[in-house]
N, C-alpha and C positions, 0 to 999 in steps of 0.2 A: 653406481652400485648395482650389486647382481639382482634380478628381479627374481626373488624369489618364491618357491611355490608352499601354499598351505593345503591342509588335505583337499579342501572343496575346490582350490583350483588347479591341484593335480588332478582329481579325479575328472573334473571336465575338460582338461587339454587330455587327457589319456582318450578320453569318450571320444572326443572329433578328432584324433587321430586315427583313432582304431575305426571311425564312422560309426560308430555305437552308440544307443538313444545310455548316457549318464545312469539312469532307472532301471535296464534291461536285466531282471530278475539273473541273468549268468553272469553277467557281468559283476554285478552287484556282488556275488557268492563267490567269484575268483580274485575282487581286487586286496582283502588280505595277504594272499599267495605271491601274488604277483608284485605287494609291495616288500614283501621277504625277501624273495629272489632277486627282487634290483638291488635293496640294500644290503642282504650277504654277501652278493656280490660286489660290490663297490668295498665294502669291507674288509673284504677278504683279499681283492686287486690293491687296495690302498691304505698303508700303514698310517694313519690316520691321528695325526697329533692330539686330536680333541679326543680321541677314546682313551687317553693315555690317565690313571687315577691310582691312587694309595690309598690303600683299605688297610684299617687298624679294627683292632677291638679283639682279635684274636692272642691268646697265651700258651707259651708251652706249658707241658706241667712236666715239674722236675721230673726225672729220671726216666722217661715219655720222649722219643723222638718223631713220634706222629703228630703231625698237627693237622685235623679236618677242618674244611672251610665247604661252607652250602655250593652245591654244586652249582656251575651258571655265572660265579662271584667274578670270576676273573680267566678271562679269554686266552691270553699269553699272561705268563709270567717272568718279569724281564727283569724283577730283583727282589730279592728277601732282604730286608734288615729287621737282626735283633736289638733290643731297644734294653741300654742298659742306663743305670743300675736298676737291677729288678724289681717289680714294682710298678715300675714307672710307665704309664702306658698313655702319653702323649710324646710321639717322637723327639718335638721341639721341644721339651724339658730334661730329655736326656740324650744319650748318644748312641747314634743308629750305630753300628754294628753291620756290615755288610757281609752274606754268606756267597760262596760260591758254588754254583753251580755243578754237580759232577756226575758222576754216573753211579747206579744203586750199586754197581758192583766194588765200584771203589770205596764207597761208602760202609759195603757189611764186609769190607777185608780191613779196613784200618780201622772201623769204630762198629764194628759187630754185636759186641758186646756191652749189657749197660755198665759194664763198669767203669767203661769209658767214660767220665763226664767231666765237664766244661763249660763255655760259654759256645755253642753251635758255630762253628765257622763254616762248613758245607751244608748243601742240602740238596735232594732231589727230587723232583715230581713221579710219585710213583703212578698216580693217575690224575684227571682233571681237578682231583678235588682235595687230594691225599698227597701230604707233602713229609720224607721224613730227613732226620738232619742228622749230625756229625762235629763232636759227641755229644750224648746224651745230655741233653742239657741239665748242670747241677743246681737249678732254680725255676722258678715258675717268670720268665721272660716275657714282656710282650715281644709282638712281632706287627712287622710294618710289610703289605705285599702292595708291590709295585708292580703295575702292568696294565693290559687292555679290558677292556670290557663293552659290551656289545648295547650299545642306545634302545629305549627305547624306540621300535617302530614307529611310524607315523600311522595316524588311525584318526576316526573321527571325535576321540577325545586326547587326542595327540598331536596337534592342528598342524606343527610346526616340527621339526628336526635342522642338524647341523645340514643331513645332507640336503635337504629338499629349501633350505632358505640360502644354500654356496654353493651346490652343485646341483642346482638341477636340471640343466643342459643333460648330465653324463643320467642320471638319472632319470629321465623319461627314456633318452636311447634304451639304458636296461631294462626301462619296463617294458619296453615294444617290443625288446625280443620274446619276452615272456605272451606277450598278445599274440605273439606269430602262433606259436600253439596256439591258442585260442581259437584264433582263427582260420587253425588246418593249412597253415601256411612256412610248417618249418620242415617239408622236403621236398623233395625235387618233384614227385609224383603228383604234386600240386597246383592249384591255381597260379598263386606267385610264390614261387619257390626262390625269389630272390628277395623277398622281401625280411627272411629273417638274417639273411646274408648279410644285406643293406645296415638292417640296426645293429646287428654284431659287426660288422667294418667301421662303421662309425662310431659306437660306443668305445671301440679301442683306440681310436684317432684320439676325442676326447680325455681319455685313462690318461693316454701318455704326459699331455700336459699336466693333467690335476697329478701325479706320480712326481712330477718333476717340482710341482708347487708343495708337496706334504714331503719332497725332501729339502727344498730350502729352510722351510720351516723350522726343520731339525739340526741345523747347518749341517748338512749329508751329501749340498752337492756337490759341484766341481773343486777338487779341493779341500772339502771338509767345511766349505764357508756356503753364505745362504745366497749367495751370488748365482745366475742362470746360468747355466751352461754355455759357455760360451765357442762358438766354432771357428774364432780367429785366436784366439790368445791361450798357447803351447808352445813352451810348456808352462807350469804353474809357477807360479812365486817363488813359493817354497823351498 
């Protein structure tokens, strides 16, 4: 099994890698940042089965095609369902209702107007947080949003995360790049100007496989099945 890291024992393999005393008051002051930047990044390189959640508690209100949700809530959003018979706001007591996705402009030419209403079959994100839909809904709906959302960080009351207890091979690579600044060492005009080279070259060695492992997961790889890639057997089944 993957040995994996808690905050105290990130923060001391980061410290003797970078050769830094663990306590060094800059140090200390940059390793928030630092743990942002490796994990945005890994997040943002890798579609990440574990961020994947459904948030309820949200309602249209009849004849309202806006529905606001607290900004932050949901990173991607990869599906809306309405949740019928109205009222009813546990999905699994009634029937999801799924909208499709379209563009705002298709949206204020066919259902512009509130007198369009219905049960919501489209819908569009007009910003991160503002979602409006098609047609005006003629009841007060819940609504079921499917999508990504972003873990808490790991910190010193945050001991543990997905990435830092299954990847943290890919994860210290990305913090070292972030150290390379720290340490005036991410241009050529530098001491070691290879050395953020080095952790950006291998952090992406890394990527590829965990990429390949969070699409099996999905069955997304070869095929559409959760089978590896394989480089003898073509063409497929199928």
């Amino acid at each position: 099994m993957t040995t994996g890291l808690t905050y105290s024992t990130y923060v001391s393999q980061i410290a003797t890698m970078a050769v830094v005393e663990s306590t060094n008051a800059d140090f200390v002051t940059i390793l928030p940042q630092m743990i942002t930047y490796a994990e945005n990044r890994m997040y943002r390189d890798l579609d990440f089965l574990v961020t994947s959640t459904a948030i309820t508690g949200y309602t249209l209100v009849s004849g309202n095609r806006v529905l606001t949700i607290p900004q932050g809530t949901v990173v991607v959003t990869e599906q809306i369902n309405i949740i019928t018979p109205s009222g009813t706001t546990d999905p699994n007591l009634g029937t999801r209702n799924s909208c499709l996705p379209v563009t705002k402009e298709f949206l204020d030419i066919a259902y512009g107007a509130s007198s369009y209403t219905g049960l919501p079959k489209y819908f569009v994100p007009f910003n991160d947080n503002v979602f409006y839909f098609g047609p005006f809904p003629d009841s007060a709906y819940s609504v079921e949003i499917v999508g990504t959302y972003r873990p808490a960080s790991l910190s010193s009351t945050n001991t543990s995360t997905f990435i830092s207890l299954y990847l943290p091979d890919v994860f210290i690579m990305a913090s070292m790049i972030y150290i390379s600044a720290y340490q005036r060492n991410f241009g050529r005009a530098n001491d070691d100007p290879q050395m953020a080279v080095s952790y950006e070259s291998q952090y992406n060695a890394m990527l590829k496989g965990a990429a390949v492992e969070e699409a099996r997961k999905k069955f997304e790889s070869s095929g559409w099945t959760s089978q590896a890639p394989s480089p003898v057997a073509s063409p497929t089944r199928g």
